[in-house]
C-alpha positions as CSV (number, residue, x, y, z in Angstrom):
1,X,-114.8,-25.4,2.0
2,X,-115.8,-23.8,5.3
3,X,-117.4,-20.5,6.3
4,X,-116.2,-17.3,4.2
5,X,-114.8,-14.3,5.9
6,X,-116.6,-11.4,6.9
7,X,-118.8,-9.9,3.9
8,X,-121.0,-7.1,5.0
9,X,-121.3,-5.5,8.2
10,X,-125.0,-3.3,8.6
11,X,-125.3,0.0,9.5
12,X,-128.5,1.6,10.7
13,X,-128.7,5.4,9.8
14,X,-131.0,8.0,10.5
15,X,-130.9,9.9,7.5
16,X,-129.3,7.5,4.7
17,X,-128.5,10.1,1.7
18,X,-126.5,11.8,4.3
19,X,-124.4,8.5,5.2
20,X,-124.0,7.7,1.9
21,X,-122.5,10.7,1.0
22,X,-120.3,10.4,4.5
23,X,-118.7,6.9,3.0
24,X,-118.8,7.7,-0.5
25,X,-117.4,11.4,0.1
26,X,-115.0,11.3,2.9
27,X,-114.1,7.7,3.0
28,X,-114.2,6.8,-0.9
29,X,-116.2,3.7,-1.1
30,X,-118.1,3.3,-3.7
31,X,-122.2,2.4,-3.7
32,X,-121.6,-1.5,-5.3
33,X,-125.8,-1.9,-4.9
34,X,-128.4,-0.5,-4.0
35,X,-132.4,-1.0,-4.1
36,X,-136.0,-1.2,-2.0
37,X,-136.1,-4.1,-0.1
38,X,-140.3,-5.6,0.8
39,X,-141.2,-5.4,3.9
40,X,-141.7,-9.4,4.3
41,X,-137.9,-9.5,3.7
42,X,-136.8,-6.7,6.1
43,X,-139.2,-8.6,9.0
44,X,-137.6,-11.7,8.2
45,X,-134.0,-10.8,8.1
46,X,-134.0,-7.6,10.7
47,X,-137.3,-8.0,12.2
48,X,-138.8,-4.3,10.6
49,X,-141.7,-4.6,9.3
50,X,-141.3,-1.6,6.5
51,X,-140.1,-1.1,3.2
52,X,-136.8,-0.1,3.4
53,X,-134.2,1.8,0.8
54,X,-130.7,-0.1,1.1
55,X,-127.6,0.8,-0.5
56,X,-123.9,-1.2,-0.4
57,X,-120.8,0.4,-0.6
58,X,-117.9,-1.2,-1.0
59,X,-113.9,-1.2,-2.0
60,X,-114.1,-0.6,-5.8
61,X,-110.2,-2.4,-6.3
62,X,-110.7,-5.1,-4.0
63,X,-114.2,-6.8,-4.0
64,X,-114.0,-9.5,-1.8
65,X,-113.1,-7.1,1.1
66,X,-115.8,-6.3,3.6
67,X,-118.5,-4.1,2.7
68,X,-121.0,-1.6,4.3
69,X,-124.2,-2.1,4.2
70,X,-126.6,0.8,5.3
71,X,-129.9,0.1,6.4
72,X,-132.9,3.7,8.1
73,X,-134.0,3.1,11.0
74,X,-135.5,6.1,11.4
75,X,-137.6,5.4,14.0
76,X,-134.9,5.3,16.2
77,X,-133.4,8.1,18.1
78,X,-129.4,8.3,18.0
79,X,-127.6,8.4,20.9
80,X,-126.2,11.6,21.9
81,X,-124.8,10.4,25.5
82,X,-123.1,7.2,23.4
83,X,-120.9,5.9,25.9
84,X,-117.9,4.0,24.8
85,X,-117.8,1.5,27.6
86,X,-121.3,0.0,27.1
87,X,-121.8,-3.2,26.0
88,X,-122.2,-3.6,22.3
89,X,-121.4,-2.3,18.9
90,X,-118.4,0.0,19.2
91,X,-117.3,1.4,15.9
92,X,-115.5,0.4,12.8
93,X,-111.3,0.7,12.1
94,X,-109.7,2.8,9.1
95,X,-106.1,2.5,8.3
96,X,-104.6,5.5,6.9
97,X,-101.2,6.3,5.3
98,X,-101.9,10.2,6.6
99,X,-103.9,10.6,10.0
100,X,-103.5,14.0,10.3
101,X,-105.2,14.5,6.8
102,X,-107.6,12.2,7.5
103,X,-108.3,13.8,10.8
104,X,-108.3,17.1,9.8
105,X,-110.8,16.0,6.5
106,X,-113.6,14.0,8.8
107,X,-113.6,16.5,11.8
108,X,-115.2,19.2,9.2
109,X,-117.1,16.4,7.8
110,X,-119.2,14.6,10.7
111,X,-116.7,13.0,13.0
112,X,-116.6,14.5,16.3
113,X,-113.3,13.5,17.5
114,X,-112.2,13.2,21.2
115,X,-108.4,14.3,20.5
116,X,-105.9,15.0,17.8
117,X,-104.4,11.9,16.6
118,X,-102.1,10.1,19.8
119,X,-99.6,7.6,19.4
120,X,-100.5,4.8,21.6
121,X,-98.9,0.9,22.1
122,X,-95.0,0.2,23.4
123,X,-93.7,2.7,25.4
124,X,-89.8,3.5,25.4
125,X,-87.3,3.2,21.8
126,X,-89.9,0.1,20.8
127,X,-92.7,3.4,20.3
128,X,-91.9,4.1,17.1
129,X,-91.3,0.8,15.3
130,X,-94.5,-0.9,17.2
131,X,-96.9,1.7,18.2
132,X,-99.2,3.6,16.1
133,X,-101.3,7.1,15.8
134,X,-104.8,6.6,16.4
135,X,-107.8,8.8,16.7
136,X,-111.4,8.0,17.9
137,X,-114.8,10.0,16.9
138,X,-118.1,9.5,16.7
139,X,-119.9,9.4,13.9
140,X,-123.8,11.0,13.2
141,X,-125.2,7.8,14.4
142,X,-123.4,6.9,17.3
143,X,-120.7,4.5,15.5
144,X,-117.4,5.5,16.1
145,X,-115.2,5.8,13.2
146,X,-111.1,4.1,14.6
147,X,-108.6,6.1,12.1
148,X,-104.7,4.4,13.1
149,X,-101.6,5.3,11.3
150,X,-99.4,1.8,11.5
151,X,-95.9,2.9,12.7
152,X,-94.2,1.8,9.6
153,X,-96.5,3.6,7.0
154,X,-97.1,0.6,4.8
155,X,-100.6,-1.0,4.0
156,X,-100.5,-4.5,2.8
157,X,-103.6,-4.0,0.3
158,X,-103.0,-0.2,-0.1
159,X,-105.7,2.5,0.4
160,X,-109.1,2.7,-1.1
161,X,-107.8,5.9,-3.8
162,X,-104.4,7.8,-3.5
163,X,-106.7,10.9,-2.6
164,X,-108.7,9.6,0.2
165,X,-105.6,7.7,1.6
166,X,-108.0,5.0,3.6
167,X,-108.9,1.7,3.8
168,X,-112.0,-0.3,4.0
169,X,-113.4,-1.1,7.5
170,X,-110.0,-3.4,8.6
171,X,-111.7,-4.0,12.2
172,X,-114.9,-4.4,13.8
173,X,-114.6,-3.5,17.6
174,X,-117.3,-4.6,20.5
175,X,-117.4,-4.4,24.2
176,X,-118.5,-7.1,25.9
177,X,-118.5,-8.7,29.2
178,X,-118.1,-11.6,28.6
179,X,-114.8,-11.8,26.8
180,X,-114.3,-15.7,27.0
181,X,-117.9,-16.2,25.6
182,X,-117.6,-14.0,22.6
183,X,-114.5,-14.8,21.1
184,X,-115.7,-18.7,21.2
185,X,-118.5,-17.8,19.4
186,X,-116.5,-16.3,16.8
187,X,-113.8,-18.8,16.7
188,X,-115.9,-22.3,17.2
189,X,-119.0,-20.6,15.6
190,X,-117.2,-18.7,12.3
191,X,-114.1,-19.8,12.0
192,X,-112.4,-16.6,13.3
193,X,-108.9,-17.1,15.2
194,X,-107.3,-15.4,17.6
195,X,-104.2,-13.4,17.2
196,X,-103.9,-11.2,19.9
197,X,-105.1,-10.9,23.9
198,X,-103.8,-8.0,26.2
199,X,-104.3,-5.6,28.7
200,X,-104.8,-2.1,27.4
201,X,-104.2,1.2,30.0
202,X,-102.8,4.4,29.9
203,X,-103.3,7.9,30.3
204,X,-102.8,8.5,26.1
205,X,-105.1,5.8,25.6
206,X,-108.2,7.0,27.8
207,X,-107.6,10.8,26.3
208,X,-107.8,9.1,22.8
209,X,-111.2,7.2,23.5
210,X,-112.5,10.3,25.2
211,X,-112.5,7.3,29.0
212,X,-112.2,8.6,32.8
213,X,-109.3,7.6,34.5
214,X,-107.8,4.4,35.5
215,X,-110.5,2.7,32.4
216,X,-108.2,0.2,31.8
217,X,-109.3,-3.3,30.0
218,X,-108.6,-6.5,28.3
219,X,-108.5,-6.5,24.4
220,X,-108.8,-9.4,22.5
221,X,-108.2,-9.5,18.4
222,X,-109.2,-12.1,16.0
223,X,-109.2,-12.3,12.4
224,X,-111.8,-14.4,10.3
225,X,-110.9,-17.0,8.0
226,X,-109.7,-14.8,5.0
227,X,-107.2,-12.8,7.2
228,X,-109.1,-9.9,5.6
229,X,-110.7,-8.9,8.4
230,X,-110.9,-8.6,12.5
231,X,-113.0,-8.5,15.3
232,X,-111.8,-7.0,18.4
233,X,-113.3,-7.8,21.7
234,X,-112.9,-5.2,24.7
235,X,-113.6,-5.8,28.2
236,X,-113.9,-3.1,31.0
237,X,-113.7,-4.1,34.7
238,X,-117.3,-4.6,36.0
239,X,-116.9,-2.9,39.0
240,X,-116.4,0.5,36.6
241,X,-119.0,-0.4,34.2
242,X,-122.5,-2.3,34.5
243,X,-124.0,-1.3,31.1
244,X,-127.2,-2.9,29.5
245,X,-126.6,-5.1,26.6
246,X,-127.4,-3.3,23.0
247,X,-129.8,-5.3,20.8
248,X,-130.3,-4.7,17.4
249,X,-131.7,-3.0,15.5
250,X,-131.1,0.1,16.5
251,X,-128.3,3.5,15.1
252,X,-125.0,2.2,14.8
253,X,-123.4,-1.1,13.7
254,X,-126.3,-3.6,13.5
255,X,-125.0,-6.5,11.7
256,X,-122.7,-8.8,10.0
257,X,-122.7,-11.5,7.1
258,X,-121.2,-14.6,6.7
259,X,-122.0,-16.8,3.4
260,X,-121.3,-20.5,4.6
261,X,-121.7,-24.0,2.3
262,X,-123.6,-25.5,4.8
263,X,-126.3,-23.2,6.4
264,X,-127.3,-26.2,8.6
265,X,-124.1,-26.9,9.9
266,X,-122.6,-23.4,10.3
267,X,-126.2,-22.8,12.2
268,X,-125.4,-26.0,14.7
269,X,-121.8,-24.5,15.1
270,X,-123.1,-21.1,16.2
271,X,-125.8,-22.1,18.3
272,X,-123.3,-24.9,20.4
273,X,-120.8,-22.1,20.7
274,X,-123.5,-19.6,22.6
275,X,-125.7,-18.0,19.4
276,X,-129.4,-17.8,19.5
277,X,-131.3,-18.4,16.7
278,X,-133.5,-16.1,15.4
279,X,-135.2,-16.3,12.2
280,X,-135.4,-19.9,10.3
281,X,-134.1,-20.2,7.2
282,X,-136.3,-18.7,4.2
283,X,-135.2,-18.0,0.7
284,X,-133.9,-14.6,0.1
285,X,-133.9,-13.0,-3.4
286,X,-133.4,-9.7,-4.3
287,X,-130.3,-7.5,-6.7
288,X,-129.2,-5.5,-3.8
289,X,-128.9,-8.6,-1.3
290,X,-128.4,-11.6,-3.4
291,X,-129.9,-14.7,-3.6
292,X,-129.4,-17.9,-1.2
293,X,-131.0,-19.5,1.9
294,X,-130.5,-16.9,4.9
295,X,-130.6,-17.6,9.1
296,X,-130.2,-15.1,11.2
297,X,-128.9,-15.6,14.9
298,X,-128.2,-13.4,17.9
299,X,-124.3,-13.1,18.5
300,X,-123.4,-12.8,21.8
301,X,-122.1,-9.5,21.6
302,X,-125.5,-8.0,20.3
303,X,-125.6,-7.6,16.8
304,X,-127.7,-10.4,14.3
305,X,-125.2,-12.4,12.4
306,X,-126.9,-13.4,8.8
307,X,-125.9,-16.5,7.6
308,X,-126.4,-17.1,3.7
309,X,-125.9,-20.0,1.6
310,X,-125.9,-18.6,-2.0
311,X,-126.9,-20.3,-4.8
């Protein structure tokens, strides 16, 4: 049995009562654990040396979907000129039956949204079978928050609660520049697979990620090995955009968790397809993290990728 699909994806927060109640309240995931994690643990698995309160939220219907796990890092500022074309950690994708009641909800609730919900995708009769509403805002912590209304209205696994009328995270989205790089980490590192590379431009697209003019770049999506969940990859021309790399940890997406049979060999995979290692692996135990051997590397997109071997 190989690597598992995603399982966790981290979150640094500045003020984490407050982003608890933003998932728990306006998203309707529920807190699945929650507890103080020493601060030999935190230095080994995020390299902070502090004691640190962290609390997983989760799909309460559908378990083995992706969760969110929310880490302070309070001694970071946020990022008020967050600027969606640098490379690293862009923001995570909800589906939603209703975007304008979504919208509407989160905009009075901590999302600062660049535009009403716009229909983006095929232009032409194919808009309405193929294309889709989306809406991009940012979030207190300089994640941005990816609501899209599929064109035909139908979710395979439903929503999180008929009231909040949401998904779990669906999508983890990056920018990178380095496009070839990335995806064969995830593909030949994690057993992700591609399903879709394009060229995204537009006029309706730039209003809806709040981009200048003639922003156009190349998108690539993959989805991990439980078709549960996606990465997308986004690449701006350089010319436009020379951005420093983000490293973690820092406000904003941070991390993500893979559980593997075979930390040793998943650990070779990553490393030949372009990781960096990070922390050995050390024994990990603790209610609100689990138990197994853990490695963390650095992915080439800028977030630590924790690999865990449970017992």
């Amino acid at each position: 049995m190989g690597i598992s699909g995603l399982k966790e994806i981290t979150i640094g927060v500045g003020h984490l009562r407050r982003q608890v109640d933003f998932y728990a309240n306006n998203l309707g995931l529920r807190i699945r654990t929650r507890g103080m994690i020493p601060a030999e643990t935190c230095q080994r698995l995020w390299h902070i040396n502090e004691h640190l309160n962290v609390v997983v939220l989760g799909r309460q219907d559908l378990p083995t979907s992706p969760r969110l796990r929310l880490i302070p890092t309070f001694d970071l500022p946020a990022r008020p000129d967050f600027d969606v074309t640098r490379n690293g950690p862009l923001g995570l994708l909800f589906a939603t039956e209703d975007i304008l009641r979504s919208y509407y909800r989160l905009s009075g609730n901590g999302v600062e949204f660049h535009s009403e919900p716009i229909r983006v995708g095929p232009r032409g009769p194919r808009a309405r079978r193929h294309g889709r509403l989306v809406a991009f805002g940012r979030a207190y912590d300089g994640e941005y928050v990816i609501l899209a209304q599929p064109a035909h209205g139908l979710l395979k696994d439903g929503t999180v609660s008929p009231y909040f009328g949401v998904t779990e995270p669906l999508e983890t989205q990056f920018v990178v520049s380095d496009l070839d790089g990335c995806s064969r980490f995830l593909q030949e590192g994690l057993g992700f697979s591609s399903v879709l590379r394009s060229k995204r431009d537009g006029a309706s697209r730039e209003k809806a990620m709040g981009l200048p003019a003639g922003s156009s770049f190349e998108l690539e999506t993959l989805r991990d090995a439980t078709g549960q969940s996606r990465v997308s990859l986004l690449r701006f021309r350089p010319e436009l955009f020379q951005q420093p790399e983000v490293r973690p940890p820092s406000r904003g997406i941070c991390g993500l968790r893979f559980d593997c049979p075979d930390i040793e060999q998943t650990t070779a995979d990553c490393l030949a397809a372009g990781g960096r290692i990070t922390t050995a692996p050390a024994m990990i135990a603790h209610p609100a993290l689990g138990e197994g051997r853990v490695t963390t590397l650095m992915a080439p997109f800028g977030v630590l990728v924790e690999l865990w071997q449970t017992v």
